[in-house]
C-alpha positions as CSV (number, residue, x, y, z in Angstrom):
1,X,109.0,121.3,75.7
2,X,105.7,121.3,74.1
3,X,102.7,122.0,76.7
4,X,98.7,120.7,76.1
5,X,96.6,123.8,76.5
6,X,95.8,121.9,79.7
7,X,99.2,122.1,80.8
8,X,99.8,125.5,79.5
9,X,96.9,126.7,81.1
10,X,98.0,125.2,84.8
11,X,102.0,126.1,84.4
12,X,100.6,129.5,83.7
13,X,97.7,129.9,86.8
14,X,101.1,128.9,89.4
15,X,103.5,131.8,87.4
16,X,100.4,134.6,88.0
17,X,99.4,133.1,91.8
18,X,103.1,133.3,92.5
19,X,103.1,137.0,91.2
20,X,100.4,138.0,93.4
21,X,100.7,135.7,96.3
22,X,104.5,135.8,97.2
23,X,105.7,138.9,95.1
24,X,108.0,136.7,93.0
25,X,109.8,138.3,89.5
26,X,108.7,136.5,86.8
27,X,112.4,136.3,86.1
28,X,112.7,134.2,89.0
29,X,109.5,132.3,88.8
30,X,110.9,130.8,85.3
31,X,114.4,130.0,86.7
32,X,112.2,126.9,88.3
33,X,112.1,123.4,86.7
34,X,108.7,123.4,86.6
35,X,108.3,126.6,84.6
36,X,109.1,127.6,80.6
37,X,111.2,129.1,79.5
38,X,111.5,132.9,79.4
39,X,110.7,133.2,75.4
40,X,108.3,130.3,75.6
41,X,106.8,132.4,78.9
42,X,106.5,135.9,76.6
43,X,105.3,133.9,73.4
44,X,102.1,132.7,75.5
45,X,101.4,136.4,76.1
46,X,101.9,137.2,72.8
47,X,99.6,134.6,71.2
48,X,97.2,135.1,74.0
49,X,95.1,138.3,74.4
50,X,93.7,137.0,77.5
51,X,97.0,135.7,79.2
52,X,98.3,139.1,78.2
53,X,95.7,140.8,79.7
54,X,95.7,138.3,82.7
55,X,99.8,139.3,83.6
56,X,98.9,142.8,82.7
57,X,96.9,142.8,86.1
58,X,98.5,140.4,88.0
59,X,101.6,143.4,87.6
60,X,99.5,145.9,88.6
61,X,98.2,143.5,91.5
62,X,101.8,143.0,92.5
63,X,102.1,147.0,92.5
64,X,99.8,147.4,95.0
65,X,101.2,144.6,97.3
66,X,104.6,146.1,97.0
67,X,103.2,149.6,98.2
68,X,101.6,148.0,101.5
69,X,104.6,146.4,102.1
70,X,106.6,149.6,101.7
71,X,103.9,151.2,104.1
72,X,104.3,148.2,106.5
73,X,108.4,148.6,106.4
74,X,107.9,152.1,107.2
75,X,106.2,151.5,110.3
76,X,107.6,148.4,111.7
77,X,111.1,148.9,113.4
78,X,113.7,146.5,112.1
79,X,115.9,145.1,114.9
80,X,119.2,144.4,114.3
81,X,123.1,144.9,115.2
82,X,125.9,146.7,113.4
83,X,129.5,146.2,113.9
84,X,132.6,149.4,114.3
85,X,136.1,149.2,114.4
86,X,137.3,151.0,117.4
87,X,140.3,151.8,118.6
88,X,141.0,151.4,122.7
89,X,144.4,152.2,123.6
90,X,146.7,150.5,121.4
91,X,144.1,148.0,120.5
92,X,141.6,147.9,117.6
93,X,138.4,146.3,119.1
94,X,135.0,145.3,117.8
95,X,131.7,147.1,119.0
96,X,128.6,145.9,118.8
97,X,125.2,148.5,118.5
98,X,121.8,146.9,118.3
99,X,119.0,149.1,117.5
100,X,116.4,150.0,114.6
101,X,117.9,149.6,111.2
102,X,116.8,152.6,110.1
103,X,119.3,153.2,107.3
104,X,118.2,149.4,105.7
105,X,114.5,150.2,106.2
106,X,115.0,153.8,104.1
107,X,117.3,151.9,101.5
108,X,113.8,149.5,101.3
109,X,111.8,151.7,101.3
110,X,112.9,154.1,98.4
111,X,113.3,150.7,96.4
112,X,110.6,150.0,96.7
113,X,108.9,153.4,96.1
114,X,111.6,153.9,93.4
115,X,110.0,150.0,91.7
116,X,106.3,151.3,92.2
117,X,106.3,154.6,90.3
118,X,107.7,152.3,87.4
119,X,105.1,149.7,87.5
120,X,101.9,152.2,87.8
121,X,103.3,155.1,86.7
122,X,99.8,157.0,86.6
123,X,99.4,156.5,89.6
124,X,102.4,156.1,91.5
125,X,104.5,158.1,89.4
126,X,105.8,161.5,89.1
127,X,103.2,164.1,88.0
128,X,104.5,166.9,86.3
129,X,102.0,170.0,86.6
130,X,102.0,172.9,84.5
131,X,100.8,175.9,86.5
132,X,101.3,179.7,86.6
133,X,100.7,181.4,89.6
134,X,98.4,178.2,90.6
135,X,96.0,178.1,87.5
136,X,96.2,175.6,84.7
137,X,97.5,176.3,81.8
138,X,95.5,176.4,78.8
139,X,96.2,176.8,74.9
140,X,99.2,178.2,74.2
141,X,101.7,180.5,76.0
142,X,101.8,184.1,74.6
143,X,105.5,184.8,73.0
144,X,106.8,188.5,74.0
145,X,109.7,189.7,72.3
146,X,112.6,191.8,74.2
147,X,110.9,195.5,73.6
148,X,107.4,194.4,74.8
149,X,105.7,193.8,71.4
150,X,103.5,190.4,71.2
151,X,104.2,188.1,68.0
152,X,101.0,189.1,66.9
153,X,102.3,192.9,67.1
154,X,105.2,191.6,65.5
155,X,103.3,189.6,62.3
156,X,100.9,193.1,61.7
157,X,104.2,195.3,61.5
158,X,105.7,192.6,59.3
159,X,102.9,192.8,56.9
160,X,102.5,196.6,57.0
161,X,105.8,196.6,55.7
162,X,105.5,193.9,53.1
163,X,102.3,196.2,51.7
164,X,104.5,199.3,51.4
């Protein structure tokens, strides 16, 4: 289907309001009739610099909702029942436990903690430090051989040798 700029323009406002706004994949947004398709979708951003740009933040927007939501399931008990086989006497009965869901709330929660370090990964994501004893690191590490000497040792010995 072709689209007017006008059109392209709308179809494409809805795709990034439903980003931000309800959380929606993008992959599910364009299963709808209303929306392109997935190429036609991913060609827009590539011909685009501005609709690029435009999704670009509208992920990182979606980031951020995602990690108040996590925050939110953290803190909000989840209400809910679970079923066990039991066995009384010679029968096998159902039992019914309602309480907190805590085990569906930590499965959500690490999802969605798992999902956010991927989308922002500088700032959500893992930081790997380089310290010794608490200081940065700077320049290069120092290479000691077996018996004590320094590679530097090492190269002076090497070349005293050579001159010999």
């Amino acid at each position: 289907m072709a689209y007017s700029e006008e059109r392209k323009e709308k179809v494409f406002n809805k795709i990034i309001n439903l980003m931000i706004d309800e959380g929606m994949a993008v992959r599910n947004i364009l299963k709808e009739k209303w929306a392109p398709s997935t190429s036609t979708f991913f060609q827009w951003l590539e011909e685009d610099e501005i609709k690029s740009k435009r999704y670009a933040r509208a992920c990182e927007i979606k980031a951020e909702v995602l990690f108040e939501e996590m925050i939110h399931i953290a803190f909000t008990t989840e209400e809910g029942e679970t079923m066990k086989m039991v066995q009384k006497g010679n029968k096998k009965e159902m039992e019914k436990t309602k309480g907190d869901m805590l085990g569906h709330r930590k499965l959500k929660v690490d999802t969605l903690k798992w999902a956010i370090s991927k989308m922002l990964p500088k700032k959500y994501g893992d930081k790997l430090d380089l310290t010794s004893d608490g200081e940065k690191v700077t320049g290069s590490i120092p290479l000691v051989l077996e018996d004590g000497r320094s590679y530097e040792q090492l190269k002076k010995e090497l070349k005293l040798d050579e001159e010999e």
